[in-house]
C-alpha positions as CSV (number, residue, x, y, z in Angstrom):
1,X,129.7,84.3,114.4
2,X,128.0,87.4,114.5
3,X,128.4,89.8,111.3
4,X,127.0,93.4,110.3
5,X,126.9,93.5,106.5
6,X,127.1,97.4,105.1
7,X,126.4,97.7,101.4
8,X,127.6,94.3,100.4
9,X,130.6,94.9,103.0
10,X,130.9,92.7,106.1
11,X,132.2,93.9,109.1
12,X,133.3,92.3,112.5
13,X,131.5,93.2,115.8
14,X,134.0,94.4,118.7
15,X,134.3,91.1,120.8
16,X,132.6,91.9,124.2
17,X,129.7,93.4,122.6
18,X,126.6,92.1,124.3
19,X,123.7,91.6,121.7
20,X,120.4,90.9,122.5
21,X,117.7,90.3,120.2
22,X,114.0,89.7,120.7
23,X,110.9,88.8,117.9
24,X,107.1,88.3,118.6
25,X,104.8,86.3,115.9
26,X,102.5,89.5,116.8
27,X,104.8,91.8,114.4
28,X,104.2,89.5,111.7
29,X,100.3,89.5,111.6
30,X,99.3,92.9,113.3
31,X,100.9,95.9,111.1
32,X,100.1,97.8,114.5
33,X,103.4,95.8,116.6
34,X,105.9,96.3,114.3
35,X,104.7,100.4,113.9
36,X,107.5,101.6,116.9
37,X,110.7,99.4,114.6
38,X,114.2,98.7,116.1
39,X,117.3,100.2,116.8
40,X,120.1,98.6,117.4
41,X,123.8,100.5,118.6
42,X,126.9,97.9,117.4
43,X,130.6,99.1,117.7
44,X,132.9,98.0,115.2
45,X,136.4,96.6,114.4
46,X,138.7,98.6,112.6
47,X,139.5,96.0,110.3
48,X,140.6,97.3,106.4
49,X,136.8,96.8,105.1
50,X,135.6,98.6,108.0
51,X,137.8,101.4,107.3
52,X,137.6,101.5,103.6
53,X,133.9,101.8,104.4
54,X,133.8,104.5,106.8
55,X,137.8,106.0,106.7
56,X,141.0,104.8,108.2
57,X,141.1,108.0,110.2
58,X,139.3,109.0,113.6
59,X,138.7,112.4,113.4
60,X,136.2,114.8,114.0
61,X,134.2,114.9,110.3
62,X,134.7,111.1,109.7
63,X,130.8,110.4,110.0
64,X,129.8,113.5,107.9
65,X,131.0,111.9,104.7
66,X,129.9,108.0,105.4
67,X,126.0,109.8,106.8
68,X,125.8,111.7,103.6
69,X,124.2,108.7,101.3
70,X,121.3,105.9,102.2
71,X,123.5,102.4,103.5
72,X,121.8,99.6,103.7
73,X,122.5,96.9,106.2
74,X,121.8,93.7,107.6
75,X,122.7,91.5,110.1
76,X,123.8,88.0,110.2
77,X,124.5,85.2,112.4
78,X,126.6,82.4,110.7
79,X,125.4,83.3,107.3
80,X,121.5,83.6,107.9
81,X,120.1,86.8,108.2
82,X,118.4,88.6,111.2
83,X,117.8,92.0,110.9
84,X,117.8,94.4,108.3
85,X,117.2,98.4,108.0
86,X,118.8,101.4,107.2
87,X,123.2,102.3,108.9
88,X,124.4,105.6,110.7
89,X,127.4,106.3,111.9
90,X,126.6,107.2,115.2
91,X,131.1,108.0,116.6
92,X,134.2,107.0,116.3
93,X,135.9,106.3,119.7
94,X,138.9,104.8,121.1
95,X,139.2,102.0,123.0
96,X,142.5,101.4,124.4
97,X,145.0,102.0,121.2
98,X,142.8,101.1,117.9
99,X,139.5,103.2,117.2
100,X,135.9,101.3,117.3
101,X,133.4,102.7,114.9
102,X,129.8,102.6,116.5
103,X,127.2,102.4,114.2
104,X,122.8,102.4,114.2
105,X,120.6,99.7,112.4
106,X,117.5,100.9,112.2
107,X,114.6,99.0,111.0
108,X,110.7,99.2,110.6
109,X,108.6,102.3,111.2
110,X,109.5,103.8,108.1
111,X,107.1,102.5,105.8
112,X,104.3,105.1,106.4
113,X,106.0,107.9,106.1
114,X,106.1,106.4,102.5
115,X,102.6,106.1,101.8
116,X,101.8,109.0,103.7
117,X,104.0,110.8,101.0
118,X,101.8,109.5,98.6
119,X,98.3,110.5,100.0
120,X,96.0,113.5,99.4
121,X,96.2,116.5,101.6
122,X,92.1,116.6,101.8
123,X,92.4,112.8,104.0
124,X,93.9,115.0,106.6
125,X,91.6,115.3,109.9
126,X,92.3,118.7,110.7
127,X,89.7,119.6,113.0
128,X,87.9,123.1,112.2
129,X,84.2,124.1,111.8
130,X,83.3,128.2,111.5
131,X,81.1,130.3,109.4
132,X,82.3,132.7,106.9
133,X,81.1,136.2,108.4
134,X,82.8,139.3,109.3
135,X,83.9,138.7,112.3
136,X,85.0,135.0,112.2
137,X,87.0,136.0,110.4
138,X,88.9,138.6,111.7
139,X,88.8,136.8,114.9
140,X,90.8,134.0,113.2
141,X,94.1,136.5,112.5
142,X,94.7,136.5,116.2
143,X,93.8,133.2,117.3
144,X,95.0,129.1,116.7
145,X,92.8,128.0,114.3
146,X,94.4,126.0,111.3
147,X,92.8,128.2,109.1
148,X,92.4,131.6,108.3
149,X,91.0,133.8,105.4
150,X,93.0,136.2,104.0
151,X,92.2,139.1,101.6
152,X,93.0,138.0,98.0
153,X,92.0,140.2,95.1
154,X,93.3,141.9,92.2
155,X,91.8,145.2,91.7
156,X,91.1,146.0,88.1
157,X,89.1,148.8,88.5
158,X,90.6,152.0,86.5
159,X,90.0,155.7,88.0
160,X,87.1,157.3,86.1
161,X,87.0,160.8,85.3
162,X,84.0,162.6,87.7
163,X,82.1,166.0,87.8
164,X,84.9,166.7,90.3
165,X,87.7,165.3,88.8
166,X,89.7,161.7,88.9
167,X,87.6,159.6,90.9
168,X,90.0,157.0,92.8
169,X,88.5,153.5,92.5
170,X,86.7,152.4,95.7
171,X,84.9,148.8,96.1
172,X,84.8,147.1,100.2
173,X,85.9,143.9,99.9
174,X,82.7,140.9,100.5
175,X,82.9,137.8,102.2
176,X,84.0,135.7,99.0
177,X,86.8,137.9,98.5
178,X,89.0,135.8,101.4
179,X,90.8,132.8,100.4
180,X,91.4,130.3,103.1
181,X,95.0,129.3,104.3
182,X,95.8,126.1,106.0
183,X,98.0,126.0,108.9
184,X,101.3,123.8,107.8
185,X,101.9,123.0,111.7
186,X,98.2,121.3,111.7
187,X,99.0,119.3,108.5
188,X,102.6,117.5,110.3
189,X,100.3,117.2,113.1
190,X,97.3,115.8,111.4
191,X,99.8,113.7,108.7
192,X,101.5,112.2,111.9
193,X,97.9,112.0,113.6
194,X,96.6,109.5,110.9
195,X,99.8,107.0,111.2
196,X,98.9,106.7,115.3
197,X,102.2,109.4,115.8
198,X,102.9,112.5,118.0
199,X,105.5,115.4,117.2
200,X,106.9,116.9,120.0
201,X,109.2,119.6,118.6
202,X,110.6,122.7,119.9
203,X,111.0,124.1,115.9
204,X,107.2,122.8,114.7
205,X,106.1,125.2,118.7
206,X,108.1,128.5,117.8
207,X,106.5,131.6,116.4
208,X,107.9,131.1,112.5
209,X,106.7,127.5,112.2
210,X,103.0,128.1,113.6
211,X,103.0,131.0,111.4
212,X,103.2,129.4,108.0
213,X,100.0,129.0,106.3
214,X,99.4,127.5,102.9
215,X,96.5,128.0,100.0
216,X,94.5,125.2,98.8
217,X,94.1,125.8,95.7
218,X,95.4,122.3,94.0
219,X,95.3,121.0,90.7
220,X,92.5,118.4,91.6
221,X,89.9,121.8,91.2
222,X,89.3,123.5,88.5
223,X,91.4,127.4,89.4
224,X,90.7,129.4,86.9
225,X,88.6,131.6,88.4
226,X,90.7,131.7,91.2
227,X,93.8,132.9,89.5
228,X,91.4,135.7,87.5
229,X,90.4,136.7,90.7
230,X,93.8,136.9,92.8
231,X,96.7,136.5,90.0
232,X,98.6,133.4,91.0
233,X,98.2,129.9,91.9
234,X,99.7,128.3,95.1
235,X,100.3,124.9,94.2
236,X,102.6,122.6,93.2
237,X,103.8,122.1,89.2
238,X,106.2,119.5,89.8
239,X,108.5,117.3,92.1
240,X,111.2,118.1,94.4
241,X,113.9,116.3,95.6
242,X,116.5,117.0,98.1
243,X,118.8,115.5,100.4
244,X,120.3,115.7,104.4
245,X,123.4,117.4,105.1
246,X,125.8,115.2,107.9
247,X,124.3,117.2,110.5
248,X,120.4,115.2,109.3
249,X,118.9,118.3,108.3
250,X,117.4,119.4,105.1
251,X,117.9,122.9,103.8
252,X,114.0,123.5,102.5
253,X,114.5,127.1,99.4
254,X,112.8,128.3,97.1
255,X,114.7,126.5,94.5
């Protein structure tokens, strides 16, 4: 008998479920076969574990609570295990006059994302190649390139007292004066990129998204001059955490 086992809880598949399972020896020696994973929709009984996991009522909100933590499951076939992954509660639906709760096992391709996480932002391809005149780069405020250099300086200069009076401090800005900005759309695309992945998103193609732009100034290099020379530091002091909402979606703020 076929079981789906939900944080240590083991629930009964509807019936006249059709379940199909396929493995290749290939996904066990090339890391490259098992990069897409699996995904695989059951519908379940509304027995009193199944509802004490999920909630005895079929309403509306009932996956927003049971999608707002990490569960674990696995599959099993008389005992012996066959697949194994991550649970969401995809719906609740009737069928006929009891409720069926249909849930996701998904499996595999997630392993990356972890050691991508862990990785330096310079091992990122992101193709450029310009020179740092005048007019490159002014050229790069209007156009796509992933990076652009932006004016950064903190005047210090103090008004001097002329022949003629207060003298206003004047001093044109040189070359070395702009910092360079990375575009955050090329990093997803070039942290994606290096793990054999496309994005296609409508957010990550509007306006807002491809104009976010980040310094490089990390704590790998030595900044001091930097911060003299502009007053602040973008980089990261410490770790952040946060977590999905039942909609999927993270809320990213300043705190």
């Amino acid at each position: 008998m076929i079981r789906l086992r939900i944080d240590s809880v083991v629930c009964d598949l509807a019936a006249e479920q059709p379940l199909t399972l396929a493995w290749s020896g290939r996904t066990l020696t090339d890391p490259e076969a098992g990069r897409s994973g699996e995904a695989l929709t059951f519908e379940l009984l509304p027995t009193a574990a199944a509802e004490a996991l999920f909630g005895a009522e079929c309403h509306l909100y009932g996956a927003g609570r049971f999608n707002a933590a990490l569960h674990r499951g696995e599959l099993l076939a008389g005992g012996t295990p066959l697949a194994s992954g991550s649970v969401r509660l995809v719906e609740t639906r009737w069928h006929g006059t009891e409720h069926r709760y249909r849930v996701e096992l998904r499996g595999g391709a997630y392993a990356w994302a972890e050691q991508a996480a862990k990785g330096w932002f310079r091992e990122l391809e992101v193709a450029y190649e310009g020179r740092l005149l005048p007019t490159e780069i002014a050229a790069g405020w209007s156009n796509d390139s992933p990076v652009k250099f932006l004016p950064v300086y903190r005047d210090r200069y103090e008004i001097e007292n002329g022949d003629a009076g207060l003298r206003p401090p004047e001093r044109l800005l040189s070359t070395d004066d702009y910092h360079p900005f990375l575009s955050i759309r090329a990093l997803v695309q070039a942290l994606f990129a290096k793990a054999g992945y496309t994005v296609e998103s409508a957010f990550m193609e509007s306006p807002w998204f491809r104009s976010l732009y980040m310094s490089g100034a990390y704590a790998s290099h030595d900044t001091r001059v930097r911060q003299q020379k502009m007053g602040f530091l973008a980089r990261r002091k410490a770790d952040r955490t946060t977590t999905a909402n039942a909609l999927g979606r993270v809320e990213a703020t300043p705190s």
